[in-house]
C-alpha positions in Angstrom: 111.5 -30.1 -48.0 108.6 -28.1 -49.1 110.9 -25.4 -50.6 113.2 -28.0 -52.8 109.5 -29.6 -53.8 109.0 -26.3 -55.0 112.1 -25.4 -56.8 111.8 -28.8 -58.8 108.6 -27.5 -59.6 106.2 -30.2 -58.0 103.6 -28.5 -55.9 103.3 -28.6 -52.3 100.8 -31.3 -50.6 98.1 -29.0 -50.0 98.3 -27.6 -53.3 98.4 -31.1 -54.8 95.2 -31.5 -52.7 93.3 -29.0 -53.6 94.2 -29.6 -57.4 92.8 -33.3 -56.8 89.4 -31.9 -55.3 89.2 -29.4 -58.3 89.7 -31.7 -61.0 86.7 -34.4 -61.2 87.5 -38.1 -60.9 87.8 -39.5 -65.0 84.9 -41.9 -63.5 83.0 -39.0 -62.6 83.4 -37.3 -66.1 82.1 -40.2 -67.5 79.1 -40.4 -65.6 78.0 -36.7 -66.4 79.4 -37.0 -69.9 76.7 -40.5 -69.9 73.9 -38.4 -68.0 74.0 -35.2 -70.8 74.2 -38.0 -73.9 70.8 -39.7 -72.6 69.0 -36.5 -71.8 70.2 -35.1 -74.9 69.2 -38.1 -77.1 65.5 -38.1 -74.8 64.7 -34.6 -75.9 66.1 -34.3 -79.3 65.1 -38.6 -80.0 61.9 -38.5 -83.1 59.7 -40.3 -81.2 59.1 -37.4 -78.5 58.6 -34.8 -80.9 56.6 -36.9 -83.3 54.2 -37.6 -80.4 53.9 -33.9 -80.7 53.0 -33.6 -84.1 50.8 -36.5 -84.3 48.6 -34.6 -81.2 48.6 -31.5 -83.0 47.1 -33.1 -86.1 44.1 -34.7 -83.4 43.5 -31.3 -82.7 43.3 -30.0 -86.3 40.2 -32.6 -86.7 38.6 -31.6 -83.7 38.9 -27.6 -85.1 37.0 -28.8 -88.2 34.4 -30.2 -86.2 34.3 -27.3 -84.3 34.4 -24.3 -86.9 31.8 -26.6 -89.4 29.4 -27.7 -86.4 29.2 -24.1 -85.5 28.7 -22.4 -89.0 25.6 -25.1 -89.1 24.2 -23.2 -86.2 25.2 -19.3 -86.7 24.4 -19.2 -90.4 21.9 -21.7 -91.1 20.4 -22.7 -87.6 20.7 -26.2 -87.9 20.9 -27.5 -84.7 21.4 -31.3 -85.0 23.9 -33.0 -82.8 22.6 -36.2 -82.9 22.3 -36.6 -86.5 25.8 -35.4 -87.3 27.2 -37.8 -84.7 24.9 -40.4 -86.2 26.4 -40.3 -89.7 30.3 -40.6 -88.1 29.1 -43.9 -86.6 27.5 -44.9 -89.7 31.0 -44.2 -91.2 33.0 -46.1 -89.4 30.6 -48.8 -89.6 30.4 -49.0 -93.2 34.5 -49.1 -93.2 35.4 -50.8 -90.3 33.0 -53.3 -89.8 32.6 -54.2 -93.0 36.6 -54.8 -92.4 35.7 -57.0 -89.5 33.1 -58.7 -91.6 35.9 -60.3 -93.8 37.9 -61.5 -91.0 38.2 -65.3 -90.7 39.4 -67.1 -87.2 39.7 -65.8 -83.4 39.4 -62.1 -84.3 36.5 -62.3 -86.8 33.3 -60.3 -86.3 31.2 -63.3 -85.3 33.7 -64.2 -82.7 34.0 -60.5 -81.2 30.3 -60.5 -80.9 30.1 -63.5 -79.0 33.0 -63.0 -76.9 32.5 -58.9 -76.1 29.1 -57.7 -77.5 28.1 -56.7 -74.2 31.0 -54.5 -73.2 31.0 -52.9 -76.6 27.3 -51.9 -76.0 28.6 -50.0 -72.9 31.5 -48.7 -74.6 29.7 -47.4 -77.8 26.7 -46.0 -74.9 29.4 -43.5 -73.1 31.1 -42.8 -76.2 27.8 -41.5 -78.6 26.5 -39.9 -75.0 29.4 -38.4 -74.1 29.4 -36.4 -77.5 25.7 -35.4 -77.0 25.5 -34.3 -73.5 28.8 -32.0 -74.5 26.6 -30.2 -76.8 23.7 -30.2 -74.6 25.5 -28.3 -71.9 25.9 -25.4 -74.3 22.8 -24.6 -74.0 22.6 -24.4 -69.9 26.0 -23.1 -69.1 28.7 -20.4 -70.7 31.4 -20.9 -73.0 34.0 -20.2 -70.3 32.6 -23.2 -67.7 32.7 -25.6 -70.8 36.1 -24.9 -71.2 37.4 -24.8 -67.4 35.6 -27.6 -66.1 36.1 -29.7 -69.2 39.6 -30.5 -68.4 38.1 -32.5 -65.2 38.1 -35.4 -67.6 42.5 -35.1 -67.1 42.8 -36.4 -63.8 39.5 -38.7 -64.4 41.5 -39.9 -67.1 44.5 -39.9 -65.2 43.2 -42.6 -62.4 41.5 -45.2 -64.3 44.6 -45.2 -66.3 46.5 -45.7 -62.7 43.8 -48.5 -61.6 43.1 -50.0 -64.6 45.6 -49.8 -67.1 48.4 -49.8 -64.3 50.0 -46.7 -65.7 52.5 -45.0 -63.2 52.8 -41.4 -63.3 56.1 -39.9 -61.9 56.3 -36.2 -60.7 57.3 -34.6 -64.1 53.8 -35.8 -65.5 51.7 -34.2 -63.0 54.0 -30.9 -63.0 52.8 -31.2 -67.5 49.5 -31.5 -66.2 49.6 -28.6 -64.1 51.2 -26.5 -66.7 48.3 -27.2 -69.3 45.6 -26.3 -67.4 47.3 -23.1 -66.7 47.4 -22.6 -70.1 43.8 -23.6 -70.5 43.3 -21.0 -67.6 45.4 -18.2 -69.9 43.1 -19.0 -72.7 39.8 -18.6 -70.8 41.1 -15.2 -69.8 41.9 -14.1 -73.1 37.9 -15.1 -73.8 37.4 -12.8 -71.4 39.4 -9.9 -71.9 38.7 -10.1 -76.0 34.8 -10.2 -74.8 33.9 -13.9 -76.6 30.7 -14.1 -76.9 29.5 -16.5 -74.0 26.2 -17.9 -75.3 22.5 -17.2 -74.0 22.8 -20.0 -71.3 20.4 -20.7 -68.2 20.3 -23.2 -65.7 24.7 -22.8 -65.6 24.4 -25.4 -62.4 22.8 -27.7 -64.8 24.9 -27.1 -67.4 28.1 -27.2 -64.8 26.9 -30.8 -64.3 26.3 -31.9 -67.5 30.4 -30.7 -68.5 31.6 -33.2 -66.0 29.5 -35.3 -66.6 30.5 -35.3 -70.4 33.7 -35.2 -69.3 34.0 -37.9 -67.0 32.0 -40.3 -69.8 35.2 -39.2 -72.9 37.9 -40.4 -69.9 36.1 -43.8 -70.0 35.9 -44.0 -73.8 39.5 -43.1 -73.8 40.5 -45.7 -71.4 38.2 -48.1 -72.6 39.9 -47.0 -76.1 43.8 -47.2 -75.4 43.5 -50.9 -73.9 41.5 -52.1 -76.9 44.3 -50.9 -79.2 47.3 -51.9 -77.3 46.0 -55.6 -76.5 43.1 -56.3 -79.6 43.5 -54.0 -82.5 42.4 -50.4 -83.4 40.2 -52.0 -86.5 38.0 -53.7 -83.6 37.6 -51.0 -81.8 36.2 -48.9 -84.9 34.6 -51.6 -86.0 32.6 -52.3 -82.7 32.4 -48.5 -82.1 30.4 -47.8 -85.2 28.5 -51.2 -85.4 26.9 -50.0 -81.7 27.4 -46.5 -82.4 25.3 -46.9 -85.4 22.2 -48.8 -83.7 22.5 -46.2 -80.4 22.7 -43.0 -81.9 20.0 -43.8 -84.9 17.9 -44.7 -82.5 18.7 -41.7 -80.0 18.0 -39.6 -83.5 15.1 -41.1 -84.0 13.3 -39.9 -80.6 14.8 -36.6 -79.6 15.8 -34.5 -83.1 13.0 -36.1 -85.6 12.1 -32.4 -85.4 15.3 -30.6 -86.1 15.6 -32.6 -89.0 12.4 -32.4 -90.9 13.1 -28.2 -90.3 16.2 -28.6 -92.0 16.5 -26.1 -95.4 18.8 -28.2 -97.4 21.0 -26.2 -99.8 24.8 -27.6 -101.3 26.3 -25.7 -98.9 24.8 -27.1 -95.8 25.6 -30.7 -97.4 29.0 -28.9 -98.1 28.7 -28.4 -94.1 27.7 -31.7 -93.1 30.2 -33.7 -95.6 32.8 -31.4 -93.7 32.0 -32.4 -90.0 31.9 -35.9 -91.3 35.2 -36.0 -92.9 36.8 -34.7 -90.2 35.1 -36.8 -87.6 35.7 -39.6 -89.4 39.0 -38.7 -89.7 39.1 -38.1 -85.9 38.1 -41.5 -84.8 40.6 -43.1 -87.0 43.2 -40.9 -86.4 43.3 -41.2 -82.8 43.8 -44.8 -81.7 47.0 -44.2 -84.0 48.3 -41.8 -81.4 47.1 -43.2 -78.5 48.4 -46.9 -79.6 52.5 -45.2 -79.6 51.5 -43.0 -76.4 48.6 -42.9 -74.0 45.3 -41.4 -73.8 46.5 -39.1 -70.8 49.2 -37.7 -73.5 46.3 -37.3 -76.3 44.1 -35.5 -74.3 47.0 -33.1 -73.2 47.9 -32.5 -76.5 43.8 -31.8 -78.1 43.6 -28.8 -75.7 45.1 -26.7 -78.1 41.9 -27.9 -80.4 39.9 -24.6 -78.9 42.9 -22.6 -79.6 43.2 -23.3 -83.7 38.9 -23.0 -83.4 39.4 -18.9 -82.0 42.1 -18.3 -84.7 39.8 -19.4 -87.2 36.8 -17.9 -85.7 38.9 -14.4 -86.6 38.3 -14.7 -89.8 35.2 -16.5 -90.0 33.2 -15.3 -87.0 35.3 -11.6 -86.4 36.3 -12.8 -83.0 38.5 -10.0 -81.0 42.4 -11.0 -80.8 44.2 -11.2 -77.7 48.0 -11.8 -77.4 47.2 -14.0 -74.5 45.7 -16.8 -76.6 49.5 -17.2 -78.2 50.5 -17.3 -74.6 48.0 -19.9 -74.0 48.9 -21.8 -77.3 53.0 -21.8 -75.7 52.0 -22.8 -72.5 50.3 -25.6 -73.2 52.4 -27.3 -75.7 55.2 -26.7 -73.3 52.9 -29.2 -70.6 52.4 -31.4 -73.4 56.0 -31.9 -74.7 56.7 -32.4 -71.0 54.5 -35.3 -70.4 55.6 -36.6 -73.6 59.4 -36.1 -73.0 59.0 -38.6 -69.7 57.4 -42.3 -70.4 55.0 -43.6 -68.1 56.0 -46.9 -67.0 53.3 -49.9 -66.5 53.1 -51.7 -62.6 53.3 -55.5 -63.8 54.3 -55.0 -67.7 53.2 -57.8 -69.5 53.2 -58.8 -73.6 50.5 -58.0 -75.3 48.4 -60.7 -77.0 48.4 -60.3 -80.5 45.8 -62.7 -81.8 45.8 -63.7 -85.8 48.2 -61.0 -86.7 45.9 -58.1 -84.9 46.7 -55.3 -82.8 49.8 -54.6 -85.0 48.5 -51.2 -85.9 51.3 -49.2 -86.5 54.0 -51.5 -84.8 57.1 -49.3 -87.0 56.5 -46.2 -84.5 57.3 -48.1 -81.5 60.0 -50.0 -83.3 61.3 -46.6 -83.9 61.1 -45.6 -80.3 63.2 -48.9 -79.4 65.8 -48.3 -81.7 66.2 -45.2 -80.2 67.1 -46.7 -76.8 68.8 -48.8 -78.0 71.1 -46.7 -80.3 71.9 -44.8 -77.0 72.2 -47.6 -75.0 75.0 -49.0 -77.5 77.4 -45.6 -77.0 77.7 -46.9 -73.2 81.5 -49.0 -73.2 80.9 -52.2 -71.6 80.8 -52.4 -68.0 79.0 -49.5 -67.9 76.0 -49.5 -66.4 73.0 -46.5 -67.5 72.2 -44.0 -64.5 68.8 -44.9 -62.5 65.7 -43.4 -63.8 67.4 -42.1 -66.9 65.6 -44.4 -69.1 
């Protein structure tokens, strides 16, 4: 029988077995054909890489605080933290409150201050204290331990967004996380190995303390900051920030760097200096709940490590620092972390709509229209009947 099967040219039943097994089911084609279409549309979709972008551009402000802040000291010893943080707040205050002072109805200033005052007192306290004892600790502890034990604010970060936001990491985003602090690590050895200067620091316990501290207090800001935005509306958030920002740091000013500033030796360009750090404070603050409004404050705070990274490749042309090939090893590694944790969404533990009271909180509504379309236009290449794969969304 066999041997007739084979001169008629159909092959035996083992052969015809082994060619089922070798050839995948048409349902199973269409599965993996489903599963490469959604992970190709994830990584190449707008949305991912614009997160990207938009984080680099964070960073960029945060390097022009950075570079300006520290010509002030090197070349003109002008040591005055408070007072640049001081005229940020007064900034924002004379934009954004003034914004909120126009407001009619539910989300007008007088209502926010009757409703909220208090919690924006505590928010503007750890925000204008969390940028002073940062610059504080420079003067205790080196260079290196400001940038190591900085990134404690991460997993800070990382839990009150888990306990109070209800953010749910999955293993991908703590495998990003990983992978930028190695990157931070690479970058702290290329300090090393190019021979940074570290600073005439004393007291490093003190100053070790103070970084976490620091640390810790920007996680709460941030937190505090992405659930304002997402529920209210990032103009509140400025608005409130720099009305209390304002009133804390001028009076913080007022009592600790009187001093400093009656020793300041005024000259256009440490105006030009000032007007500089301002700008691009200012343009921080705004920037920022932008980003964090499309992604998270976890994702931000990934993506601003590169910030000391664009400050040394400045500082070899302003300040003659020493290259090192490992700080563009740094620079890889850590964008790599960041467009991991970016490439996989967090999902929420009871998602709920967010109020949107008298037209607020609509800030830049378009980018996560964007992000939906995307979905969806993938979604639509499935034929009916088709469900998507688990976890591929």
């Amino acid at each position: 029988m066999e041997e007739a099967a084979a001169a008629a040219g159909a092959p035996p039943p083992a052969a015809a077995g082994d060619a089922a097994e070798a050839e995948p089911s048409p349902g199973a084609a269409a599965a993996q054909r489903r599963s490469l279409a959604l992970l190709a549309a994830k990584l190449c979709r707008w949305y991912v890489w614009k997160t990207v972008i938009l984080g680099q551009v964070v960073s960029l402000f945060i390097c022009g605080t950075a570079v300006t802040s520290q010509y002030l000291t090197e070349v003109f010893h002008v040591k005055t933290p408070m007072l640049q943080s001081f005229i940020n707040y007064l900034l924002l205050l004379l934009v954004y409150t003034s914004m909120l002072a126009f407001r009619t109805g539910s989300d007008s200033l007088g209502q926010i201050l009757k409703q909220r005052w208090w919690k924006y007192i505590f928010l503007a306290l750890a925000d204008v204290e969390a940028n002073y004892v940062m610059v504080r600790a420079y003067q205790y502890t080196t260079l290196t331990s400001v940038q190591l034990l900085d990134c404690f604010g991460i997993p800070v970060l990382m839990a009150l967004s888990w306990f109070l936001l209800g953010a749910r990491y999955k293993l991908m985003h703590f495998i990003a996380v990983v992978i930028c602090l190695l990157g931070v690590a690479t970058m702290v050895g290329a300090n090393i190995l190019a021979g940074r200067p570290e600073g005439e620091g004393s007291h490093v316990v003190i100053g070790d303390v103070l970084v976490l501290l620091a640390a810790s207090l920007y996680a709460i800001s941030n937190v505090s900051e992405e659930y304002i935005v997402k529920n209210l509306s990032r103009v509140e958030f400025l608005g409130m920030v720099g009305l209390f920002g304002t009133v804390i740091s001028g009076l913080q000013l007022a009592i600790v760097e009187h001093k400093e500033v009656m020793r300041i030796q005024w000259s256009w360009k440490v105006a030009l200096l000032f007007s500089g750090f301002a700008l691009c404070m200012f343009g921080l603050y705004s920037f920022m709940p932008v980003v964090i409004k499309i992604t998270s404050a976890t994702s931000v705070n990934l993506g601003i490590l590169t910030s000391d990274l664009y400050s040394l490749f400045l500082g070899l042309f302003l300040f003659k620092y020493k290259f090192s090939g490992l700080y563009l090893v740094s620079f890889v590694v850590i964008m790599v972390g960041f467009t991991l944790y970016c490439f996989i969404p967090t999902r929420r533990a009871e998602p709920t709509a967010l109020p949107q009271p008298g037209g607020s909180g609509r800030d830049n509504a378009a980018l996560k229209l964007e992000e939906s379309d995307g979905d969806a236009a993938v979604a639509v290449q499935l034929t009916p009947g088709e469900a998507a794969l688990p976890g591929a969304h």
